[in-house]
N, C-alpha and C positions, 0 to 999 in steps of 0.2 A: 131536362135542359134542352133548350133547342139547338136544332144543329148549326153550328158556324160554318160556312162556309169555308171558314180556312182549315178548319178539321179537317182531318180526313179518315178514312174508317180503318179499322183495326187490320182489316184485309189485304186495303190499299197501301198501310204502311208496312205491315209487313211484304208486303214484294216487292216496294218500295226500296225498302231497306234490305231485302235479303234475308230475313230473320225467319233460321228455322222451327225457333222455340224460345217462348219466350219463359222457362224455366232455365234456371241456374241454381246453385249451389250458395246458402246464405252461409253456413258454418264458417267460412275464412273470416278471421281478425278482421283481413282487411275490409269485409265488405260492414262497419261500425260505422266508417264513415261518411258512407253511404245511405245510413238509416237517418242521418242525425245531418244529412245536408238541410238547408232551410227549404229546398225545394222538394221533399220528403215529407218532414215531421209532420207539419201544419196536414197532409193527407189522414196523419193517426192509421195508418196500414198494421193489421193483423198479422200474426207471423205466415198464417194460411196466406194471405196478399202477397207477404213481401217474398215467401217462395216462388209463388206462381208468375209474380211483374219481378224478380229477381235481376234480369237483362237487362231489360229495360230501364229499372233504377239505376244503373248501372252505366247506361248509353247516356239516359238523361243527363246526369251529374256528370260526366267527363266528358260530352259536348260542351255542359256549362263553362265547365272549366277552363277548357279548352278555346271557347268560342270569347272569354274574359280575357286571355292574354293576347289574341289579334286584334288588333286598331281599328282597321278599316275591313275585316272580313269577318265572313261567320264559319262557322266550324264545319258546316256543312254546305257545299255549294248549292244546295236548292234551297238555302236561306231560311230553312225550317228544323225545330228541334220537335225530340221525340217529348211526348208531355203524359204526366198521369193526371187525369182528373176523377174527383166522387161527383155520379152524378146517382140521383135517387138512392145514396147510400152504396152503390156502385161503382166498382174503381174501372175507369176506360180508357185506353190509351189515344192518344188524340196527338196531332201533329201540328203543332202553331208556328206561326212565322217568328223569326230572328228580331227581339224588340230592339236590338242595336242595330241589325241593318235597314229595319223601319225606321227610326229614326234619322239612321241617315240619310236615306234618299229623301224623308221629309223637308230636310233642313239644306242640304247640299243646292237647291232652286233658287234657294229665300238669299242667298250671297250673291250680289251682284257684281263686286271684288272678293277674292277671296288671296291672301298672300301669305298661305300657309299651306302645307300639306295636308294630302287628306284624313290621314294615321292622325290627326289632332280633330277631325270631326266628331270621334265620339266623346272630347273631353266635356264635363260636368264639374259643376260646382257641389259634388258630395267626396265624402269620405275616401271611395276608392282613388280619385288623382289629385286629393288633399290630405294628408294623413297627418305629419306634426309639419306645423308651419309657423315661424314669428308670430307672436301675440299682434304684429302691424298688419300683417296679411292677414290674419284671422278677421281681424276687424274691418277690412275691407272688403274679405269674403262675405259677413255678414250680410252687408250693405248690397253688394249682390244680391245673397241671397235673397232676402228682402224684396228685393226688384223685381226677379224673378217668380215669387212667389204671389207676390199685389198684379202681375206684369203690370206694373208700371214703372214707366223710365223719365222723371220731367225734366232731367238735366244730366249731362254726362259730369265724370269726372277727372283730375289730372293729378294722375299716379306717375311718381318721379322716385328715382334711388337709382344703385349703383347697377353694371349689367351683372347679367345673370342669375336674378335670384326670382325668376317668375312673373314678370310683371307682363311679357305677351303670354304664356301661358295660360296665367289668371283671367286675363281679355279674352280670349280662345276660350276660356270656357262660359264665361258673358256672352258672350255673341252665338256660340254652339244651342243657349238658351232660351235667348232672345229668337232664334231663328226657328228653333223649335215652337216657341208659340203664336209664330205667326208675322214678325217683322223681317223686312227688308234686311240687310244686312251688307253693309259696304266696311271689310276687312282692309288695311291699308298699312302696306311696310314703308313708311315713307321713303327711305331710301332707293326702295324697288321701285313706287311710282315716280319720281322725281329721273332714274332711270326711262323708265318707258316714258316720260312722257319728252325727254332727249331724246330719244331714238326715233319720238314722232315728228321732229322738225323735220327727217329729213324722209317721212311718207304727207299723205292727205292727213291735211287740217283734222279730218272727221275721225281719226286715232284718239287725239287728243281731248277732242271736242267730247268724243265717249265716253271719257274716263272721268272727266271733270263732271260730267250729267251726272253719272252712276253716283261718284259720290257727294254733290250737291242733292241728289231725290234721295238715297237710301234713306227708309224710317229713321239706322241708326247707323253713324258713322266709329268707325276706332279709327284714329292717328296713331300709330305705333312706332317707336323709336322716332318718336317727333325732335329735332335739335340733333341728330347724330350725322345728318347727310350730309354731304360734302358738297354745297353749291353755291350761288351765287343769290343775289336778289331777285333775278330773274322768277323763280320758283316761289316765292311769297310774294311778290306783287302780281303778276299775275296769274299765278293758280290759287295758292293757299288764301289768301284775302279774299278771293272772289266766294270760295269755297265758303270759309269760316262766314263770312258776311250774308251768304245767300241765307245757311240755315240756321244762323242767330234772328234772322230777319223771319222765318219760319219755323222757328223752334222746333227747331231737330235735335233730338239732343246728339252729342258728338263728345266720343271719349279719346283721351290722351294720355298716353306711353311716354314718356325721356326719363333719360341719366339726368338732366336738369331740372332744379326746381323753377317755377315761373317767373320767379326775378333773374335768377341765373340764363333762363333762355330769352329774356328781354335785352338782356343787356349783351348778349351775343348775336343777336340781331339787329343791337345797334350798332354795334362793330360793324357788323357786316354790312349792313345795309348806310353806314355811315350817314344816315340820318336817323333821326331818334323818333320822326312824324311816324313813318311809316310802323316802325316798331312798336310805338304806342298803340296805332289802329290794330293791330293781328294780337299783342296782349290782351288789349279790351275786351277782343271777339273771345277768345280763351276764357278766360275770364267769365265774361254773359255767357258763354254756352257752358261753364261749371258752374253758375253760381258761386265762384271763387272756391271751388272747395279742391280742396289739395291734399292727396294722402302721400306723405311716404314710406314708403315699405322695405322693411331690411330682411338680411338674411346669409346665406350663407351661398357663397355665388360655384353653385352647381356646373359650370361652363368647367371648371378644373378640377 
């Protein structure tokens, strides 16, 4: 095996780490499930191995462990775990970088808005921060996954239901994906931008001018809790229109989040907007940039 550069050698890790010996004591019950972690078995270690990397096995699996329940850290602050590999039928300890905190710094650039904490960058569309979910979310997850998996995205979609049962979460982890393989990413709590972009009347024009570029280019846009903000028409005639209209016109695709289904937020922005023209034109844009497709998704609202 050729040397990796992010290895490092047995020597370096051991002064590294401080490790006087890498012999310990297998006899303990407890160390069973340590032989039988999945980061173990797949090695097939002899009992002469597993005495001799006993520590190690050891450090390995309760870094893992450990490094599974932080969000946004790794278990070890130089971002590197202890690792066993067979190399020529030889077991060698080797020290690899954190594939969770690689991936975050990969994906953390690719957000040009981001309206979410960072503890939700390493969410994924598998098993570990999806476990039992509505048969509706499952079916949306698919679809995702699907996306992820082709990366291709030729239209976004509009996921509506009641709050708290996943539905920015489930987009947080679309877009954590999307950004992993390489797309732009403009994350967007409508409520929070419709905030900043009040707060930009009363700075330079070029705050606002910012935010509307960011998410007019991003490859891919999420609108999240679209229908829940508290404003006026000002904010869809001219921001959201301009927005929606830019990258229907460039097919961008652009995904949406509301409590509301799409009739339901039509006809709440004709209220609002006490004409029904305008409200027609930002459905339509919805609309062309789904493909009309509309999921709703139920559940069990988690917030209580």
């Amino acid at each position: 095996m050729a040397k990796n550069e992010n290895f490092k050698t047995i020597k370096e890790l051991m002064t590294q780490n401080k490790m006087k010996s890498l012999h310990a004591d297998t006899s303990d019950a407890g160390f069973a499930k340590y032989i039988n972690s999945p980061l173990v078995k797949p090695l097939n270690l002899s009992d002469e191995e597993l005495r001799r990397y006993a520590s190690v096995i050891k450090r390995m699996v309760d870094d893992d462990e450990k490094c599974r329940s932080l969000s946004d850290a790794c278990a070890n602050n130089t971002n590197y775990h202890i690792s066993l590999v067979r190399n020529n039928g030889e077991i060698e300890v080797v020290s690899i970088p954190c594939e969770k905190m690689e991936r975050i710094v990969r994906i953390k650039p690719k957000y040009l808005i981001r309206n979410f904490a960072n503890n939700l960058l390493n969410v994924k569309i598998d098993s570990t921060f999806f476990k039992t979910v509505d048969p509706t979310k499952q079916k949306l997850l698919n679809l995702y996954y699907a996306m992820v998996k082709n990366n291709r995205v030729d239209h976004g979609i509009y996921v509506y239901g009641q709050m708290g049962i996943g539905k920015t979460f489930t987009s947080i982890a679309l877009a954590n994906e999307l950004a992993n393989l390489g797309h732009t990413i403009a994350f967007v709590f409508v409520p929070d931008i419709v905030y900043e972009l009040k707060q930009g009347f009363n700075k330079e024009n070029s705050l606002n001018n910012e935010l509307i570029e960011k998410m007019k280019s991003a490859d891919i846009l999420f609108l999240d809790d679209i229908g829940a903000e508290d404003t006026n028409m000002w904010f869809y005639n001219e921001y959201l229109l301009i927005v929606l209209n830019y990258r229907m016109q460039n097919s961008k695709p652009t995904f949406f989040n509301s409590n509301l289904s799409i009739e339901d937020f039509h006809a709440k922005l004709s209220k609002l907007m006490n004409r029904s023209l305008n409200a027609n034109r930002l459905t339509e844009r919805i609309k062309s940039l789904t493909k009309n497709e509309q999921y709703e998704i139920r559940g069990v609202n988690k917030r209580y």
